[in-house]
C-alpha positions in Angstrom: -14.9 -8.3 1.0 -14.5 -5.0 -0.8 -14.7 -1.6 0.7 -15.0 0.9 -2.0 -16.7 4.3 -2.9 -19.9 2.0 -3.7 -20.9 1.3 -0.3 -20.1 -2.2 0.5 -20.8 -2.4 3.9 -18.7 -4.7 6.3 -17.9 -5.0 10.5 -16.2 -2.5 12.3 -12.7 -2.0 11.4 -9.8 -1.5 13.2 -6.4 0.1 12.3 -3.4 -1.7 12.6 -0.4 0.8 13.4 -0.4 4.8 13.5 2.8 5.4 11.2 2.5 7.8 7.8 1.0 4.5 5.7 -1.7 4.5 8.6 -2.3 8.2 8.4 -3.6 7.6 4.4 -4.9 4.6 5.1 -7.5 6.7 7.7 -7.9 9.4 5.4 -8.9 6.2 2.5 -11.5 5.4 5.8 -13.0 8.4 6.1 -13.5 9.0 2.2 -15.8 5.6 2.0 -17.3 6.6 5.0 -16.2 3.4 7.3 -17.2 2.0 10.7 -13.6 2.6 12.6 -13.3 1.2 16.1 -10.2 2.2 16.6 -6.6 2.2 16.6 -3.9 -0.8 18.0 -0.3 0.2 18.2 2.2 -0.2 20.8 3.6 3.0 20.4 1.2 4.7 21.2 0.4 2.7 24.6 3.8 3.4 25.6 3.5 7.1 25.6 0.0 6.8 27.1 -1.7 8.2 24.1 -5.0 7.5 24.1 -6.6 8.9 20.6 -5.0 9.6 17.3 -6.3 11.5 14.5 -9.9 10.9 16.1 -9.6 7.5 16.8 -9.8 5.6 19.9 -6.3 4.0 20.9 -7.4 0.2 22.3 -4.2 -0.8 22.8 -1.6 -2.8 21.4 -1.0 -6.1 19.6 -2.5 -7.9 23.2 -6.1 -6.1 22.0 -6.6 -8.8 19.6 -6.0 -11.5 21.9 -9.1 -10.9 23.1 -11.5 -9.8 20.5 -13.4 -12.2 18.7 -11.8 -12.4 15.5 -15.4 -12.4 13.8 -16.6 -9.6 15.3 -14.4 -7.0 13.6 -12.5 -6.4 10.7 -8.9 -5.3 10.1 -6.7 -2.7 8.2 -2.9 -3.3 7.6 -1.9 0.1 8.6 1.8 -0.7 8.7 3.4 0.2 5.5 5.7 -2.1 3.1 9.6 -0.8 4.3 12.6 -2.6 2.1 14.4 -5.1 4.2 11.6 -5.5 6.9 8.8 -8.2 6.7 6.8 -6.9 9.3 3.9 -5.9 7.4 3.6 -9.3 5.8 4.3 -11.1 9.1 1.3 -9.3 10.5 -1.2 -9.6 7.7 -0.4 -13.4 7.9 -0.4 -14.5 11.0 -3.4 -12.5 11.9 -5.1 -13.8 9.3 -4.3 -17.5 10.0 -6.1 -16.5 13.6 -9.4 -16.2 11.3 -9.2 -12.3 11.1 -10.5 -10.7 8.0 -8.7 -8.0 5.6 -11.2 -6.3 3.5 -9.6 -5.1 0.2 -10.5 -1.0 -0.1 -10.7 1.1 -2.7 -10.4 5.1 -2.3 -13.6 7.1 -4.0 -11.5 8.7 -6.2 -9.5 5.7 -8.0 -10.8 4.0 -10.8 -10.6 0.2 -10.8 -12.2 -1.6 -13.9 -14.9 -4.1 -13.2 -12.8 -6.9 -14.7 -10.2 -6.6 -12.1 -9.2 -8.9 -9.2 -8.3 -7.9 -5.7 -6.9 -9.9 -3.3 -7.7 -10.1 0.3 -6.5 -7.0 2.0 -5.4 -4.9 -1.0 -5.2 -0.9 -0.4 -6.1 1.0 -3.5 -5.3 4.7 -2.9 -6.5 7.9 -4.2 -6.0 8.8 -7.7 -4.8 5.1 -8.5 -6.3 4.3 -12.1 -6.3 0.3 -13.0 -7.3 -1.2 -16.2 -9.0 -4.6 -17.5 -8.2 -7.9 -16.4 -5.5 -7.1 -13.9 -5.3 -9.1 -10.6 -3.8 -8.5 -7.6 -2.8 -10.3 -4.6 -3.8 -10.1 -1.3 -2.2 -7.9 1.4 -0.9 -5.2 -1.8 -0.4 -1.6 -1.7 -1.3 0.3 -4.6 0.0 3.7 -3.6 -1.4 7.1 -4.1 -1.5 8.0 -8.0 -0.2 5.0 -9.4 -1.2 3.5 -13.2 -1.8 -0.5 -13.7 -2.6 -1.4 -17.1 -4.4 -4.0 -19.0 -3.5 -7.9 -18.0 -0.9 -7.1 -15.1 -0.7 -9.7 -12.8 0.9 -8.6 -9.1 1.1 -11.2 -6.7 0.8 -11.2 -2.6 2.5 -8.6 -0.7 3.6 -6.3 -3.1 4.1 -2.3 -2.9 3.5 -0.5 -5.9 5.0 3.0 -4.7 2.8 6.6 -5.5 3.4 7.3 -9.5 4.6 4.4 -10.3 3.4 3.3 -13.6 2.9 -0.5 -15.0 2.6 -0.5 -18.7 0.1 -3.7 -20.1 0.8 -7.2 -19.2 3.7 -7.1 -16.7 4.1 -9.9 -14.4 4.8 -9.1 -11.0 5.9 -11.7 -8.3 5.4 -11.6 -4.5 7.2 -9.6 -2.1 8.3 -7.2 -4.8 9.3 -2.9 -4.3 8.4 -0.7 -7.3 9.7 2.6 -6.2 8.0 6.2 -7.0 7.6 7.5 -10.2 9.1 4.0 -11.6 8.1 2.5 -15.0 7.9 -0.8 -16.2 7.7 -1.3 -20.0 4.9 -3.7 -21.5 4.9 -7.3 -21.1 8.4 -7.6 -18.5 8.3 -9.5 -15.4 9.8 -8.9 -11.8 11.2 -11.6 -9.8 10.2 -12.4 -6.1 11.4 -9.9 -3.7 13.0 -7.2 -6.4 13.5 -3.9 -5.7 12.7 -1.2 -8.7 14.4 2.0 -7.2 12.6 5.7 -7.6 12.2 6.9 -11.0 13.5 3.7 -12.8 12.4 2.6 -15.9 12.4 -0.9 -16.1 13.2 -2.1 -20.3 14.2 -6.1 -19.3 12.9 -9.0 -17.0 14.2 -8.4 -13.3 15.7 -11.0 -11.7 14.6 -12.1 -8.2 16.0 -10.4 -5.3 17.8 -8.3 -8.1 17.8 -4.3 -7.3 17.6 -1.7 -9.9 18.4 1.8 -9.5 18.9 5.2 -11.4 22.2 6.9 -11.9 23.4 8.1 -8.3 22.6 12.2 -8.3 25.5 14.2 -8.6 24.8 18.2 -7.0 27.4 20.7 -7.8 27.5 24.3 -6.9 25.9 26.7 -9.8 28.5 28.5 -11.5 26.0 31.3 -11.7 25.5 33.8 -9.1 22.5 34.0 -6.9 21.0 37.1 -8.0 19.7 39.4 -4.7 16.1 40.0 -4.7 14.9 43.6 -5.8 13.0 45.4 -3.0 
């Protein structure tokens, strides 16, 4: 089940979670014109909130006790944080329940028809991916990024906005590819790596290896701040 700017149609959907991943991953709603039900998060039922950004609150996790798990859809709203599994943890055991995840695709990305998407993948605006790439299920492909040809991404990855993945890279599960990372042609990343912000990757990564840039050194200009003419 694929919810793109082609008008696949599909059962109400409900959000899970109303962090900053959710808040794009509404706006991604909205741009294909989805039926939303609503909203679960705990949070919000704590503070007695009972609509965000439009949306019905219906409660917390407890709401899909209840619910017939054929009767509706889901969106992972919670968003992929280093060193927390929640996100995963959610998609799966949800899923084992007999919930669906549709796999959506904002209007204004451009996915090849060759590609494969995986159960609850999130394509975001502005993403661009090429021929015979597949992804797997429960992936974020962030807000801008580039996939090339062949790629392979497995399950429960987060390809961060700008990132860029140059032709045939392998990517295993549970992986981090920071912002504005690169990963030359034809490398692979081991299960659960992290690729820090603005990285480029030039050799195979090691699983549960983390790579980052230089640390940023600030120092104070030597030249003078120059007052502003009236």
């Amino acid at each position: 089940m694929t919810l793109s700017g082609y008008g696949f149609s599909s059962p109400p959907l409900i959000v899970l979670g109303a962090g900053g991943h959710a808040k794009v991953v509404v706006a991604l709603l909205r741009a294909l014109g989805a039926d939303v039900k609503g909203v679960c998060d705990p949070g919000l039922v704590s503070t007695s909130i009972t609509s965000w950004r439009g949306l019905e609150v219906l409660g917390g996790d407890e709401v899909l006790q209840r619910l017939d798990a054929g009767s509706v859809a889901l969106v992972n709203g919670l968003g992929q944080v280093v060193g927390s599994s929640r996100r995963k943890d959610m998609f799966l055991e949800l899923k084992a329940r007999g919930y669906q995840f549709p796999s959506l695709v904002h209007p204004t990305a451009w996915v090849d028809p060759s590609v494969e998407l995986g159960e609850g993948v999130q394509v975001m605006a502005g993403a661009v991916i090429q021929p015979d790439v597949t992804i797997g299920e429960d992936t974020i492909i962030n807000t801008g990024s580039r996939i090339d040809h062949d790629c392979i991404i497995d399950r429960h990855v987060h390809v961060a906005p700008g990132a860029v993945l140059c032709g045939a890279v392998r990517v295993a599960s549970d992986v981090f590819i920071g912002a504005g990372s690169t990963i030359i042609q034809g490398l692979s990343v081991g299960q659960g790596a992290i690729v820090g912000a603005g990285v480029t990757v030039i050799r195979d990564l090691q699983a549960r290896r983390v790579v980052v840039s230089s640390p940023v050194r600030i120092h104070e200009s030597k030249y003078p701040i120059q007052p502003k003419k009236s």
